[in-house]
C-alpha positions as a LaTeX table, in Angstrom:
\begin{tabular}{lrrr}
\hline
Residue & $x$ (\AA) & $y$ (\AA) & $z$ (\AA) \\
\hline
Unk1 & 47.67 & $-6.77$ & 15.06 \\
Unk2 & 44.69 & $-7.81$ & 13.65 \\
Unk3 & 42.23 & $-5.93$ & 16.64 \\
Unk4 & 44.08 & $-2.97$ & 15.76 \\
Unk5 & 43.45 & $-3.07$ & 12.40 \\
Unk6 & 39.82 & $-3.77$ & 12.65 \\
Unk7 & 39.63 & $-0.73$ & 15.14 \\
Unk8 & 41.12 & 1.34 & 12.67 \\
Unk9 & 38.90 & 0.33 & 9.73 \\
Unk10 & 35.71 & 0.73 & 12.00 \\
Unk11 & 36.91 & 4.30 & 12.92 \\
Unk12 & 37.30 & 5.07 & 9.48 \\
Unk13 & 34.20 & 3.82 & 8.34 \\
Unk14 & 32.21 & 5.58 & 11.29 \\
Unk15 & 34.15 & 9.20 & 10.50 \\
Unk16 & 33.25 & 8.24 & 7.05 \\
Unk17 & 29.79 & 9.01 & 8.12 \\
Unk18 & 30.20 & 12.43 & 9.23 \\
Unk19 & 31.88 & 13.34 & 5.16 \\
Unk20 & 29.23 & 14.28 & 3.25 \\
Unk21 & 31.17 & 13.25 & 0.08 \\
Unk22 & 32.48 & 9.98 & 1.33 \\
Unk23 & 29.07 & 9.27 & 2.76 \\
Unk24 & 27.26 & 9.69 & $-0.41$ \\
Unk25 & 28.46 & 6.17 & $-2.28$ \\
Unk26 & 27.36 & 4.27 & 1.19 \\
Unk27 & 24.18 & 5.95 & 1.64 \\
Unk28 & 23.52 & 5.03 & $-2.42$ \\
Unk29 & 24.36 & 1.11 & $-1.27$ \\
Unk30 & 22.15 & 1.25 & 2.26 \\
Unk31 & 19.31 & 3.43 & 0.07 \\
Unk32 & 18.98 & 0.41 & $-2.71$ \\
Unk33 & 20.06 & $-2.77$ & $-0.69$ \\
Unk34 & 17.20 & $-1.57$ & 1.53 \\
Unk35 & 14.57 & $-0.51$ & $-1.09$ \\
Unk36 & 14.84 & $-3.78$ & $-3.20$ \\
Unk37 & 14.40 & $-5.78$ & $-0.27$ \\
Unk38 & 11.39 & $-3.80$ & 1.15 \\
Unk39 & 10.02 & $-4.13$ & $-2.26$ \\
Unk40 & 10.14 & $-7.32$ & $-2.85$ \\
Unk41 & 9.26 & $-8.67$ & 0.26 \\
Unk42 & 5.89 & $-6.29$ & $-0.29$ \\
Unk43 & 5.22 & $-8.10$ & $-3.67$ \\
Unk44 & 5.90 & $-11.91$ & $-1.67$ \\
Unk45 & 3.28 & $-10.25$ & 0.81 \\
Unk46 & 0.78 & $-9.27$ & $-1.23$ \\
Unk47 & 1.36 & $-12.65$ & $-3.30$ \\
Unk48 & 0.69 & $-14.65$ & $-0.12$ \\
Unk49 & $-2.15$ & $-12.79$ & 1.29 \\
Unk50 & $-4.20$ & $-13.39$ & $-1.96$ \\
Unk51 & $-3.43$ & $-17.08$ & $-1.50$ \\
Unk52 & $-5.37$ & $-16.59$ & 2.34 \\
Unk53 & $-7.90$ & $-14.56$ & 1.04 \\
Unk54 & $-6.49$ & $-11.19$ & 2.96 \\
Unk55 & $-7.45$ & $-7.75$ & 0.81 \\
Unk56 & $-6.83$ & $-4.07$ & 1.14 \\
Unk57 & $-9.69$ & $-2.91$ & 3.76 \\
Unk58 & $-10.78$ & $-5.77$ & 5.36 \\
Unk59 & $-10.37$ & $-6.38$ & 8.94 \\
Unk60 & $-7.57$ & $-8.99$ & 9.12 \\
Unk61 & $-5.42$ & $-7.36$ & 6.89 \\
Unk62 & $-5.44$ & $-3.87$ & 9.09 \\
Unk63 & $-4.28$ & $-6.18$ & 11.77 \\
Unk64 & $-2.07$ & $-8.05$ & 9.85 \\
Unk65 & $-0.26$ & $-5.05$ & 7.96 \\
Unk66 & 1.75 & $-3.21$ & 10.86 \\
Unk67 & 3.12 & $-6.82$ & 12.20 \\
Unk68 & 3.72 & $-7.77$ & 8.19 \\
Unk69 & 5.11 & $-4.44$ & 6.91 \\
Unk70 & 7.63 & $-4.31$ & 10.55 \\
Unk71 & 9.17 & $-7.65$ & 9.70 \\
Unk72 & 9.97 & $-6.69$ & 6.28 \\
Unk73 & 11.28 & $-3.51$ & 7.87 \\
Unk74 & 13.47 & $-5.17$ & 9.83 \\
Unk75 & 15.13 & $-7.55$ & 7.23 \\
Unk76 & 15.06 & $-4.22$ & 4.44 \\
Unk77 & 17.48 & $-2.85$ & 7.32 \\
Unk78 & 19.70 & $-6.29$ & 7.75 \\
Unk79 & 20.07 & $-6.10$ & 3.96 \\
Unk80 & 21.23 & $-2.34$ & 4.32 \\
Unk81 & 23.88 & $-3.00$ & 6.73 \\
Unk82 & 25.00 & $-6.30$ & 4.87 \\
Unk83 & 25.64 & $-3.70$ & 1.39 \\
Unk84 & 27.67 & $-1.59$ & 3.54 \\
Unk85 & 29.37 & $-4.30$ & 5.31 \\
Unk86 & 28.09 & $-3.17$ & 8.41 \\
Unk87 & 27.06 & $-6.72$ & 9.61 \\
Unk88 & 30.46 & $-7.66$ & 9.90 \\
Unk89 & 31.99 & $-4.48$ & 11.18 \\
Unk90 & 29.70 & $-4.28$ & 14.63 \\
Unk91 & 27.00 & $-7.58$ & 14.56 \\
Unk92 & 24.43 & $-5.17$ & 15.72 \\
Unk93 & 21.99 & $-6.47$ & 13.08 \\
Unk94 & 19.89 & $-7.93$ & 15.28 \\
Unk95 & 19.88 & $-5.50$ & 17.95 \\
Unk96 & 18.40 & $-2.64$ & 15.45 \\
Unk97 & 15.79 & $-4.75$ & 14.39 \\
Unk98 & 13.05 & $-3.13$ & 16.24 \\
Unk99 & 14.32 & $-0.13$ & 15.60 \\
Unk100 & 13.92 & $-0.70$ & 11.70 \\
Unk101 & 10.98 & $-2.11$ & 12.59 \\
Unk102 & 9.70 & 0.91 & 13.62 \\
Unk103 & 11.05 & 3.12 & 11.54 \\
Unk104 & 10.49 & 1.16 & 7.89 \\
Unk105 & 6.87 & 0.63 & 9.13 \\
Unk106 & 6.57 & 4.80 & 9.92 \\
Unk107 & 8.28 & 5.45 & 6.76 \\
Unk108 & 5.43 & 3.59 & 4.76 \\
Unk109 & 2.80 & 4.59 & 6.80 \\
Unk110 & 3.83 & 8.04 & 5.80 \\
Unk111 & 4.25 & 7.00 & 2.21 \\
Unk112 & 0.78 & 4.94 & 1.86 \\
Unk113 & $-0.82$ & 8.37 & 4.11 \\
Unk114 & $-1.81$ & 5.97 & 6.90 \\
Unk115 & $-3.51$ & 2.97 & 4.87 \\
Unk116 & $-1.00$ & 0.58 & 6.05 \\
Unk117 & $-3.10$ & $-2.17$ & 4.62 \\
Unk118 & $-2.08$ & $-1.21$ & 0.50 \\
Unk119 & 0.27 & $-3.39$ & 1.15 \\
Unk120 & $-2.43$ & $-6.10$ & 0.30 \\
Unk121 & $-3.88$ & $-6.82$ & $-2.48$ \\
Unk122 & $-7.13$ & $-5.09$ & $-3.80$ \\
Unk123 & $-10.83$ & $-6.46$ & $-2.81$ \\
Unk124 & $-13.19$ & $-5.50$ & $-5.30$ \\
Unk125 & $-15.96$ & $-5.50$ & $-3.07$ \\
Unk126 & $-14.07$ & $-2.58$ & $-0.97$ \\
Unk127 & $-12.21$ & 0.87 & $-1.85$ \\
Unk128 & $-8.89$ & $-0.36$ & $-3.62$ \\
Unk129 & $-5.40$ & 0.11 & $-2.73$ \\
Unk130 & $-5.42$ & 2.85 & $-5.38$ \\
Unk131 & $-8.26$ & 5.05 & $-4.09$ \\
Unk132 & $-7.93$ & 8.35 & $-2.94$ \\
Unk133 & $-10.91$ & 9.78 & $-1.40$ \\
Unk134 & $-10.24$ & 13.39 & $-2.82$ \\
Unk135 & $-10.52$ & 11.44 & $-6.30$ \\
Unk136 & $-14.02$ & 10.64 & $-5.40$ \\
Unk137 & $-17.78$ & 11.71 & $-5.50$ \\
Unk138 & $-20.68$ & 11.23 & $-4.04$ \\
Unk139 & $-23.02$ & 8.96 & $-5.04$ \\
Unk140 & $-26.41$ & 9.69 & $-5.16$ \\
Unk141 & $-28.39$ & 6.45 & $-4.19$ \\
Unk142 & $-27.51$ & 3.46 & $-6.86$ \\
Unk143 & $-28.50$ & 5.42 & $-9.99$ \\
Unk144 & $-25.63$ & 6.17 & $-12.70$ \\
Unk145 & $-23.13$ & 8.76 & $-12.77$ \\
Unk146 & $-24.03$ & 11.84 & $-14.40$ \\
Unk147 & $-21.92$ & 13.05 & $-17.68$ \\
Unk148 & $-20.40$ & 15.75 & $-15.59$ \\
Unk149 & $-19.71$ & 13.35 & $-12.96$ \\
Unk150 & $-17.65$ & 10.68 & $-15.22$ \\
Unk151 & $-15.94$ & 13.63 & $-17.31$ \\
Unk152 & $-14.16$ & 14.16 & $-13.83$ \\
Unk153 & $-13.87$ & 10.47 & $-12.98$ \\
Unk154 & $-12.53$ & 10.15 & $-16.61$ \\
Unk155 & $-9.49$ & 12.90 & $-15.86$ \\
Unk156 & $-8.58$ & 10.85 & $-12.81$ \\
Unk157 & $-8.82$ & 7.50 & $-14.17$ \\
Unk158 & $-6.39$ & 8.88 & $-17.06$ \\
Unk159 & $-3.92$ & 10.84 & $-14.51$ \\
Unk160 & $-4.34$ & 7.84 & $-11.35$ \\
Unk161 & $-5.18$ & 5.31 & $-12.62$ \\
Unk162 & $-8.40$ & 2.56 & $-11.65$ \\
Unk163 & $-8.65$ & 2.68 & $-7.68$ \\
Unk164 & $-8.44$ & $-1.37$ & $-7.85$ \\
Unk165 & $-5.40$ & $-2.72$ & $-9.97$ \\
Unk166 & $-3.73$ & 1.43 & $-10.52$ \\
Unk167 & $-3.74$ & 0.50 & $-14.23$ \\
Unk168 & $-3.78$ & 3.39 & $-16.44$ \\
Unk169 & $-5.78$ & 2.20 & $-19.40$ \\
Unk170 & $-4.30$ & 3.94 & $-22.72$ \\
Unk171 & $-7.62$ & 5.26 & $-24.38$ \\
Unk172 & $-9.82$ & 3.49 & $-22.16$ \\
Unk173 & $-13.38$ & 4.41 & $-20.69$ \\
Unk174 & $-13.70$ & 5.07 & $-17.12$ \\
Unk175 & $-16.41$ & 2.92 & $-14.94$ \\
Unk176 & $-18.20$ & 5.20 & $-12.11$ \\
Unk177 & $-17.72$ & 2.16 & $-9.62$ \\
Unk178 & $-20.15$ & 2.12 & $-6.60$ \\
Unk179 & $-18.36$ & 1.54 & $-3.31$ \\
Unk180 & $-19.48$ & $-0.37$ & $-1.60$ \\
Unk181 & $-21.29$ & $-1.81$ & $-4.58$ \\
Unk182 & $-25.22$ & $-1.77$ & $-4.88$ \\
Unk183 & $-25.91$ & $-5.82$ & $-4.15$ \\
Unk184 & $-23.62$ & $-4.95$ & $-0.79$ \\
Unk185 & $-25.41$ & $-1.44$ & 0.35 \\
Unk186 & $-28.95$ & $-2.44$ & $-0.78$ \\
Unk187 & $-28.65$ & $-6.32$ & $-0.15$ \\
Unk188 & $-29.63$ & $-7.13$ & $-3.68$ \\
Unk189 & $-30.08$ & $-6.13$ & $-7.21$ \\
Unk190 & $-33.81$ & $-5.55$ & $-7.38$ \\
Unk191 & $-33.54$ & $-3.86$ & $-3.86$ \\
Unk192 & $-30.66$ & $-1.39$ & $-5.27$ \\
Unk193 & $-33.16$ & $-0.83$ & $-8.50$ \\
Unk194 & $-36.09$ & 0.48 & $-5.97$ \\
Unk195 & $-33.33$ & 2.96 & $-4.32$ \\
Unk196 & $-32.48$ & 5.08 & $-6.68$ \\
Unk197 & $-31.97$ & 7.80 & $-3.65$ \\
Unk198 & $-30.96$ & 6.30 & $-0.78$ \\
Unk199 & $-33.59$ & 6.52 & 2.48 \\
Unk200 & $-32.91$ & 8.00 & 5.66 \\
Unk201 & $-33.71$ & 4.44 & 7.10 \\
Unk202 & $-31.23$ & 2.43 & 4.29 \\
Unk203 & $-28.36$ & 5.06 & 5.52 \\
Unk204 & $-29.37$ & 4.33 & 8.92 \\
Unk205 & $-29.08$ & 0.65 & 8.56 \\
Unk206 & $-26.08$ & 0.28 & 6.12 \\
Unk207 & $-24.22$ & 2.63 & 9.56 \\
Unk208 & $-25.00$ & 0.01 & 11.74 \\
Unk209 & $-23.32$ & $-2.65$ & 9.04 \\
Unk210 & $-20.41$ & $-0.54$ & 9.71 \\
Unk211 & $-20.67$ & 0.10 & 5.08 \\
Unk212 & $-20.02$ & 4.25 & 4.53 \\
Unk213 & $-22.01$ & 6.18 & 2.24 \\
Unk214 & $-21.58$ & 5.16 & $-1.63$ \\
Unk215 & $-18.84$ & 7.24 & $-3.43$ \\
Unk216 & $-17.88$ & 6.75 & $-7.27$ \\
Unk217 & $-14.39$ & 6.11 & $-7.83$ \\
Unk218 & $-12.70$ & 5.73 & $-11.20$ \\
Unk219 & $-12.64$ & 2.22 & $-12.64$ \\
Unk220 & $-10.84$ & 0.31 & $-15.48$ \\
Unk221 & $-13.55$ & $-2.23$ & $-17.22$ \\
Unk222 & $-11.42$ & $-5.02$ & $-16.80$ \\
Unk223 & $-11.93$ & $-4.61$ & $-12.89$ \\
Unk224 & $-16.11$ & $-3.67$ & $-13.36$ \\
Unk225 & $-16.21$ & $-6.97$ & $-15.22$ \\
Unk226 & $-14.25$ & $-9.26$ & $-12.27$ \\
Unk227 & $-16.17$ & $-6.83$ & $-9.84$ \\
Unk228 & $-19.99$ & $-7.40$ & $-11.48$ \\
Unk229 & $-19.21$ & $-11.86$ & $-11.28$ \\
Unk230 & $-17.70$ & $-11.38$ & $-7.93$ \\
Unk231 & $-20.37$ & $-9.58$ & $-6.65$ \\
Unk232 & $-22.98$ & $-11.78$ & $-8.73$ \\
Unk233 & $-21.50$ & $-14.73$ & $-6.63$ \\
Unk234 & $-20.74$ & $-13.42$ & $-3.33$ \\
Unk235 & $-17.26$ & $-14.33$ & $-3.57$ \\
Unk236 & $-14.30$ & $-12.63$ & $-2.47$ \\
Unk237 & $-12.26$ & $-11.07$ & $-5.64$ \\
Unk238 & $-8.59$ & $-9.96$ & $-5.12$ \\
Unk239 & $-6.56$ & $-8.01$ & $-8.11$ \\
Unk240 & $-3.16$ & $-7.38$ & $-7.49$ \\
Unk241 & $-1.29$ & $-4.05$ & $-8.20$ \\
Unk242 & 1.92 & $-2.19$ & $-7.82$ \\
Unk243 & 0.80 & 0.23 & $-5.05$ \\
Unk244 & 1.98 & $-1.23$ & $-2.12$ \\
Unk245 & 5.30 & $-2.06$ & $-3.64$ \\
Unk246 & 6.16 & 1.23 & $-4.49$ \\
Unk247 & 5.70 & 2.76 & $-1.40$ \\
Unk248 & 7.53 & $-0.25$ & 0.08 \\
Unk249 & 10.83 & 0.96 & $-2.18$ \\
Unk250 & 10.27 & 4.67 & $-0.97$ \\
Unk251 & 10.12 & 3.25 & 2.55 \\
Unk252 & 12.79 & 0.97 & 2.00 \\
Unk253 & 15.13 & 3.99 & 0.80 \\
Unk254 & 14.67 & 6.17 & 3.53 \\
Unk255 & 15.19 & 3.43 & 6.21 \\
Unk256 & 18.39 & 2.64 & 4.40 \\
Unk257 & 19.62 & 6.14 & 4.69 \\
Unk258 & 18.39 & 5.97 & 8.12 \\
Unk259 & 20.73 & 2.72 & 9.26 \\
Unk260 & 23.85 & 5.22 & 7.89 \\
Unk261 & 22.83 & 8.04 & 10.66 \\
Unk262 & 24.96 & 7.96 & 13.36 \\
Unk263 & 23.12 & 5.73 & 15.86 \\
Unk264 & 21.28 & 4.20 & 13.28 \\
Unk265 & 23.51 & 1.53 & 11.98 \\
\hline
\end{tabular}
């Protein structure tokens, strides 16, 4: 009969599961189904929070990010068990959706090392989506880097690209980039100018704005230049990159293997 047959075909396919070799093609399907939908429902993300104004570091997108990244979690897992025709097999799509949930939201947590919010786009006002404090330096008030300073900040620019947009500019010259930026830690141009070395009470104040110490992080000029008008203005600037995206397909392919576990799918 027709039952029977469709309890012998879900046997098979759940033994399947325990063959490493007859596994492999399945957990291939699950792996990309799941990565190309995490992906690109991290680009549509980062697309529509640049339409509502939410960046990488500010405080709505931290709140916004677990609840955005778990929902495209959830349908990177639906698309998983659809490849391996798991929907139709045992209709427990919906039933592992928090569980994919949590799991596609752990797995790029892990992959983004906890800034859950790269998943937005970069504010140029802020420390990008591509910024990695051990690719940093101090900054020493709002004066320039030093030559030592941007050799370094050159090398990183070169091998991780500018902390706002990741770009790796072939041949091009790194920008020490001030973050926060010297209009937003001194209040204005001339007042940055007159602090060369920051004061015990400017570090006191800018800690009650909630603004950290200035670093220097590597910089492409393209994102100095969009940086220096935004700033000028006192406008929000968002650049969009490919950050968040990738760690949305390395998130997406472990969650995919994970719905072929037993108990996972």
């Amino acid at each position: 009969s027709k039952a029977t047959v469709s309890v012998l075909n879900w046997g098979a396919m759940r033994g399947a599961q325990h063959d490493p070799c007859a596994a492999a093609p399945r957990l291939g399907t699950a792996a990309a189904a799941s990565a190309v939908t995490f992906a690109g429902c991290a680009w549509a993300l980062q697309r529509c929070g640049m339409w509502l104004g939410v960046g990488c570091g500010s405080v709505a997108g931290a709140l916004a990010a677990p609840v955005s990244i778990g929902a495209t979690a959830a349908a990177a897992g639906h698309a998983a068990r659809r490849a391996t025709g798991e929907t139709a097999a045992e209709k427990r799509t919906y039933e592992m959706a928090p569980q994919d949930a949590v799991v596609g939201a752990a797995a790029f947590a892990a992959a983004a090392r906890g800034r859950m919010g790269r998943v937005w786009a970069s504010d140029l006002s802020r420390m990008g989506a591509n910024a990695h404090r051990r690719y940093s330096l101090p900054a020493r008030g709002s004066g320039y880097a030093t030559a030592a300073q941007r050799r370094l900040l050159q090398e990183w620019l070169d091998r991780q690209g500018c902390h706002h947009c990741g770009t790796i500019p072939r041949g091009g010259r790194v920008v020490a980039d001030h973050i926060p930026p010297n209009k937003v830690a001194y209040g204005s141009s001339a007042a940055a100018a007159a602090n060369r070395r920051p004061s015990i009470q400017r570090r006191l104040l800018n800690a009650l704005r909630g603004l950290s110490a200035q670093r220097f992080f590597p910089q492409c000029q393209q994102c100095s230049s969009l940086q220096s008008a935004a700033v000028r203005a006192g406008a929000v600037r968002l650049v969009a990159h490919s950050v968040g995206v990738h760690h949305a397909a390395v998130a997406g392919a472990a969650l995919g293997v994970a719905t072929c576990a037993p108990g996972g799918g």
